[in-house]
Every structure is written in C-alpha cells, then in structure tokens.
C-alpha positions as CSV (number, residue, x, y, z in Angstrom):
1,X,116.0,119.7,109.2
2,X,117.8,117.6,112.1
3,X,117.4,113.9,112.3
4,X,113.7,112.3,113.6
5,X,115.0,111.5,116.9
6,X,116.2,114.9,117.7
7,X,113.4,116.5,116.0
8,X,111.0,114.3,118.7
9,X,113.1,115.3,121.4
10,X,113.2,119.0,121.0
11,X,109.2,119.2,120.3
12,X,108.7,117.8,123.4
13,X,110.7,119.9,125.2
14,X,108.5,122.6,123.4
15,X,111.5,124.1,121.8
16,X,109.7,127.2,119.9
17,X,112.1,127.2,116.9
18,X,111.7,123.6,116.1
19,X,107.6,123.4,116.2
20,X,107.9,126.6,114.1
21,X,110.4,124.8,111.8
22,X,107.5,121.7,111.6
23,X,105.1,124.0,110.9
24,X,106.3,125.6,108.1
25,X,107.5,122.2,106.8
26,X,104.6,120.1,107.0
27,X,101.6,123.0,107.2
28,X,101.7,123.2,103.2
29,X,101.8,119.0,103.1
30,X,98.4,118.7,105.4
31,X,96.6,121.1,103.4
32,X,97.3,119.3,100.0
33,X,96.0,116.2,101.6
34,X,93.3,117.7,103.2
35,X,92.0,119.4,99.8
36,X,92.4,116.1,98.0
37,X,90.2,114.7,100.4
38,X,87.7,118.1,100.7
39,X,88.1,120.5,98.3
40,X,86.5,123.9,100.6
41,X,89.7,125.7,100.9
42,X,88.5,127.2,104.5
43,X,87.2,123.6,106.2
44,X,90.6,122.9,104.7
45,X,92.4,125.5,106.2
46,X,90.5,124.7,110.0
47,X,91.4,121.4,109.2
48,X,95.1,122.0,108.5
49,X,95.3,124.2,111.4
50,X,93.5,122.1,113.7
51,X,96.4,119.8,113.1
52,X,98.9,121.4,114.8
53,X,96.7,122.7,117.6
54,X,96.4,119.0,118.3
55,X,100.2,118.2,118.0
56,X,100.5,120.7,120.6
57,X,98.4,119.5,123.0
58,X,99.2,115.8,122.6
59,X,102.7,117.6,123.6
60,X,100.8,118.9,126.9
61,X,99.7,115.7,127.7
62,X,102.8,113.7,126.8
63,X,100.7,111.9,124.7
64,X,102.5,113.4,121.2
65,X,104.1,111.5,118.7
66,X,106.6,108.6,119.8
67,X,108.2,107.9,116.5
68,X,106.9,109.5,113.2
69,X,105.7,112.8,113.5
70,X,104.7,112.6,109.9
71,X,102.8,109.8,110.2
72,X,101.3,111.3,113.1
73,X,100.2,114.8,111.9
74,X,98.8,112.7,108.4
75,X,97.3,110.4,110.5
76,X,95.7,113.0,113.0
77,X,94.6,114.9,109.6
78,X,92.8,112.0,108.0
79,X,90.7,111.4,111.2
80,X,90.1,115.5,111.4
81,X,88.7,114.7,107.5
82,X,86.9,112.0,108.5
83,X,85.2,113.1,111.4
84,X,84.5,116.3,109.4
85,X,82.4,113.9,106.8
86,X,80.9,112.2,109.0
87,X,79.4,115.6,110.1
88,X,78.4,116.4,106.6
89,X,76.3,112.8,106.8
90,X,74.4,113.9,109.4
91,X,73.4,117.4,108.5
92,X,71.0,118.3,105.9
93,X,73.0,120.3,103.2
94,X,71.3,122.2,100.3
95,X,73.5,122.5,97.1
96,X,73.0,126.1,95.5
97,X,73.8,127.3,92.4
98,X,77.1,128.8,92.0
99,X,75.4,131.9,89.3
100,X,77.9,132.2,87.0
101,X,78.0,135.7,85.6
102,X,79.7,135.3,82.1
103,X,78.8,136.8,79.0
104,X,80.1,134.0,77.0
105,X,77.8,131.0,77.1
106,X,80.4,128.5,75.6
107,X,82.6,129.5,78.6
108,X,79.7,129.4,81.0
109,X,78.7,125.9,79.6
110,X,82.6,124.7,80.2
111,X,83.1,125.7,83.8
112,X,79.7,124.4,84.4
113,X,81.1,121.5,82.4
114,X,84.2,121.1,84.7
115,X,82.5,121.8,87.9
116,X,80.2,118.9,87.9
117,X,82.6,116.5,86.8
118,X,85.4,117.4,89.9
119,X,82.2,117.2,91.9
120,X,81.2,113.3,90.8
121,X,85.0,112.9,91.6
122,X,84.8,114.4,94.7
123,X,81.7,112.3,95.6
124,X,83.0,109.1,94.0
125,X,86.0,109.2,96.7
126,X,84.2,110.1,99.5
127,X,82.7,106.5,99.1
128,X,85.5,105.1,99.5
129,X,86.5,103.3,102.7
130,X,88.5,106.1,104.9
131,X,91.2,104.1,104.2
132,X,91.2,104.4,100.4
133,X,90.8,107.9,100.5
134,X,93.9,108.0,102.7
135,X,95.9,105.8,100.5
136,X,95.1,108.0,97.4
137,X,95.3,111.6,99.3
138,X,99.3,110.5,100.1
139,X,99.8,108.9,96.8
140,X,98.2,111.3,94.2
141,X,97.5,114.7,96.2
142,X,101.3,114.7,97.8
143,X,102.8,112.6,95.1
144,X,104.1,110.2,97.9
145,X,105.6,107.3,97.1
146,X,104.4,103.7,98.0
147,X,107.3,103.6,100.9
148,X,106.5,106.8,102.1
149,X,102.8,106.2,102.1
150,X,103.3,103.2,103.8
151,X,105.9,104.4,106.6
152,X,103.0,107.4,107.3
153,X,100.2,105.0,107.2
154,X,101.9,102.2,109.2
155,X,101.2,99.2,106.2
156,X,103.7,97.4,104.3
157,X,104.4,98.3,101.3
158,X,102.2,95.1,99.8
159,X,99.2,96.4,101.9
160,X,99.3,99.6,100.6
161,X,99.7,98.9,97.2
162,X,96.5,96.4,97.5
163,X,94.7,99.5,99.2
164,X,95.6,101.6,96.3
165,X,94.7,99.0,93.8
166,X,91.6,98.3,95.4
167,X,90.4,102.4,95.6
168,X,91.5,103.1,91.9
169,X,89.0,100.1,90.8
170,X,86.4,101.4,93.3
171,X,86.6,104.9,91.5
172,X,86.0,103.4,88.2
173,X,83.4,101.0,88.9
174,X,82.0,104.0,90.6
175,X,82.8,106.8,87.7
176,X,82.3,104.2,85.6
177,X,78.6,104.1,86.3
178,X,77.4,107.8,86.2
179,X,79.4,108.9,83.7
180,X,77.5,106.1,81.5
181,X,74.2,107.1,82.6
C-alpha cells in the first residue's frame, strides 16, 4: 500500500484501483469490529458494507476523509453500530428459541450452555458507553494496539488506556452481577 497522503489523494480523485485496494484492505477489519460490537453476521455484513458506501459519497461531496482514512471508516463504523442499537432500543424484539435438534442432550445442554453466556456478554457490552465499546471492539476484536486505537479514535494514548480500564471494570461489575445470581 502507498503512503497515507498519496492514498488520500488518489481516493479523491476516485482512482478505481486504489478504493478497490482499500476495500479489500480494510473490508475484513470493519466487519471484525462490527461483530465484536453485534454479533448477526448479516446486520454485520450491511453494516460493513454500508461503510464504504459512505466513504464514497463523502468523496462526492468532498466531505471524505482529510487525514486518516482508518480512523475514518472505524469511526464511520462505530456510529453505523450505534445508530443500529439505538434502533434495536426502540423496537419491540421478541427472543425465540433457537430449537436445537441434537440427539445428544449433554451436547444440547453445552451449546445451550455457551449460547447464553456470549449472549450476557454481548448484553453486558452493549451497556457500555459507545465509547467503551469502541475502545474494546479496536483493542480485543482487531487486536489493535493502544497507539493504534488511539490514532483511529483520536485520544491519547493515556485517554484510551483510562477508557479501556474503565469498560473492562464496567464488564465485571456488570458480569460480575448475573453470573452471581
């Protein structure tokens, strides 16, 4: 891949083999963080899609990335995943039972098992502040590290590590509590 500045410079000039090249670079990235935040493999594939749609038309309107396009398409795809939960807040949703059809009930009782507790994870983060859930996504989901998640998020490195202090003891004051119940 060519240097940032070049990379800005041919995007906006809508050179075809350079938004292809970003694509397949950074396509794969945005749906890891989108899962970590989700977990529906097709909102996360709209999601990760929707992405790029919008780099593409923030290049239409000049409006596109002036300096980080990674910090850009992450940031564009944590306010995609959080407008997508807000949505969820507001509608009614009714959880049905995924009617396992296994002879073995040991086996049964295990996915069952494992099911409900990456579901009380999944709930516990989406608790968190949108910025928590961000911090972790980068950190744990893309195994960023704390300069990298801070260059994308636009913190220093002390503010980020703070953030991700603060979530992890979120999660097990949260975790903490229905797991003992």
């Amino acid at each position: 891949m060519m240097n940032p500045e070049e990379t800005l410079k041919r995007i906006k000039r809508f050179d075809l083999a350079t938004l292809a090249e970003i694509h397949d670079q950074y396509y794969p990235q945005i749906y890891r963080y989108v899962c970590y935040r989700l977990g529906e493999n097709q909102v996360c594939e709209d999601i990760s899609s929707e992405v790029f749609l919008r780099l593409l038309d923030a290049l239409h309107r000049k409006r596109g990335p002036r300096q980080n396009l990674r910090g850009w398409l992450f940031g564009t795809a944590s306010n995609l995943v959080n407008d997508h939960l807000r949505g969820l807040y507001r509608r009614q949703v009714e959880s049905l039972d995924q009617g396992y059809e296994q002879s073995n009930g040991e086996l049964l009782e295990k996915n069952y098992e494992q099911d409900w507790v990456q579901e009380q994870v999944r709930r516990a983060i989406q608790q968190l502040t949108s910025e928590q859930q961000h911090v972790l996504a980068l950190r744990y989901s893309e195994e960023r590290s704390l300069e990298e998640t801070a260059e994308i998020m636009g913190k220093s490195l002390t503010a980020v590590k703070g953030l991700q202090f603060r979530a992890i003891g979120a999660l097990r004051r949260i975790l903490g509590d229905q797991f003992q119940a």
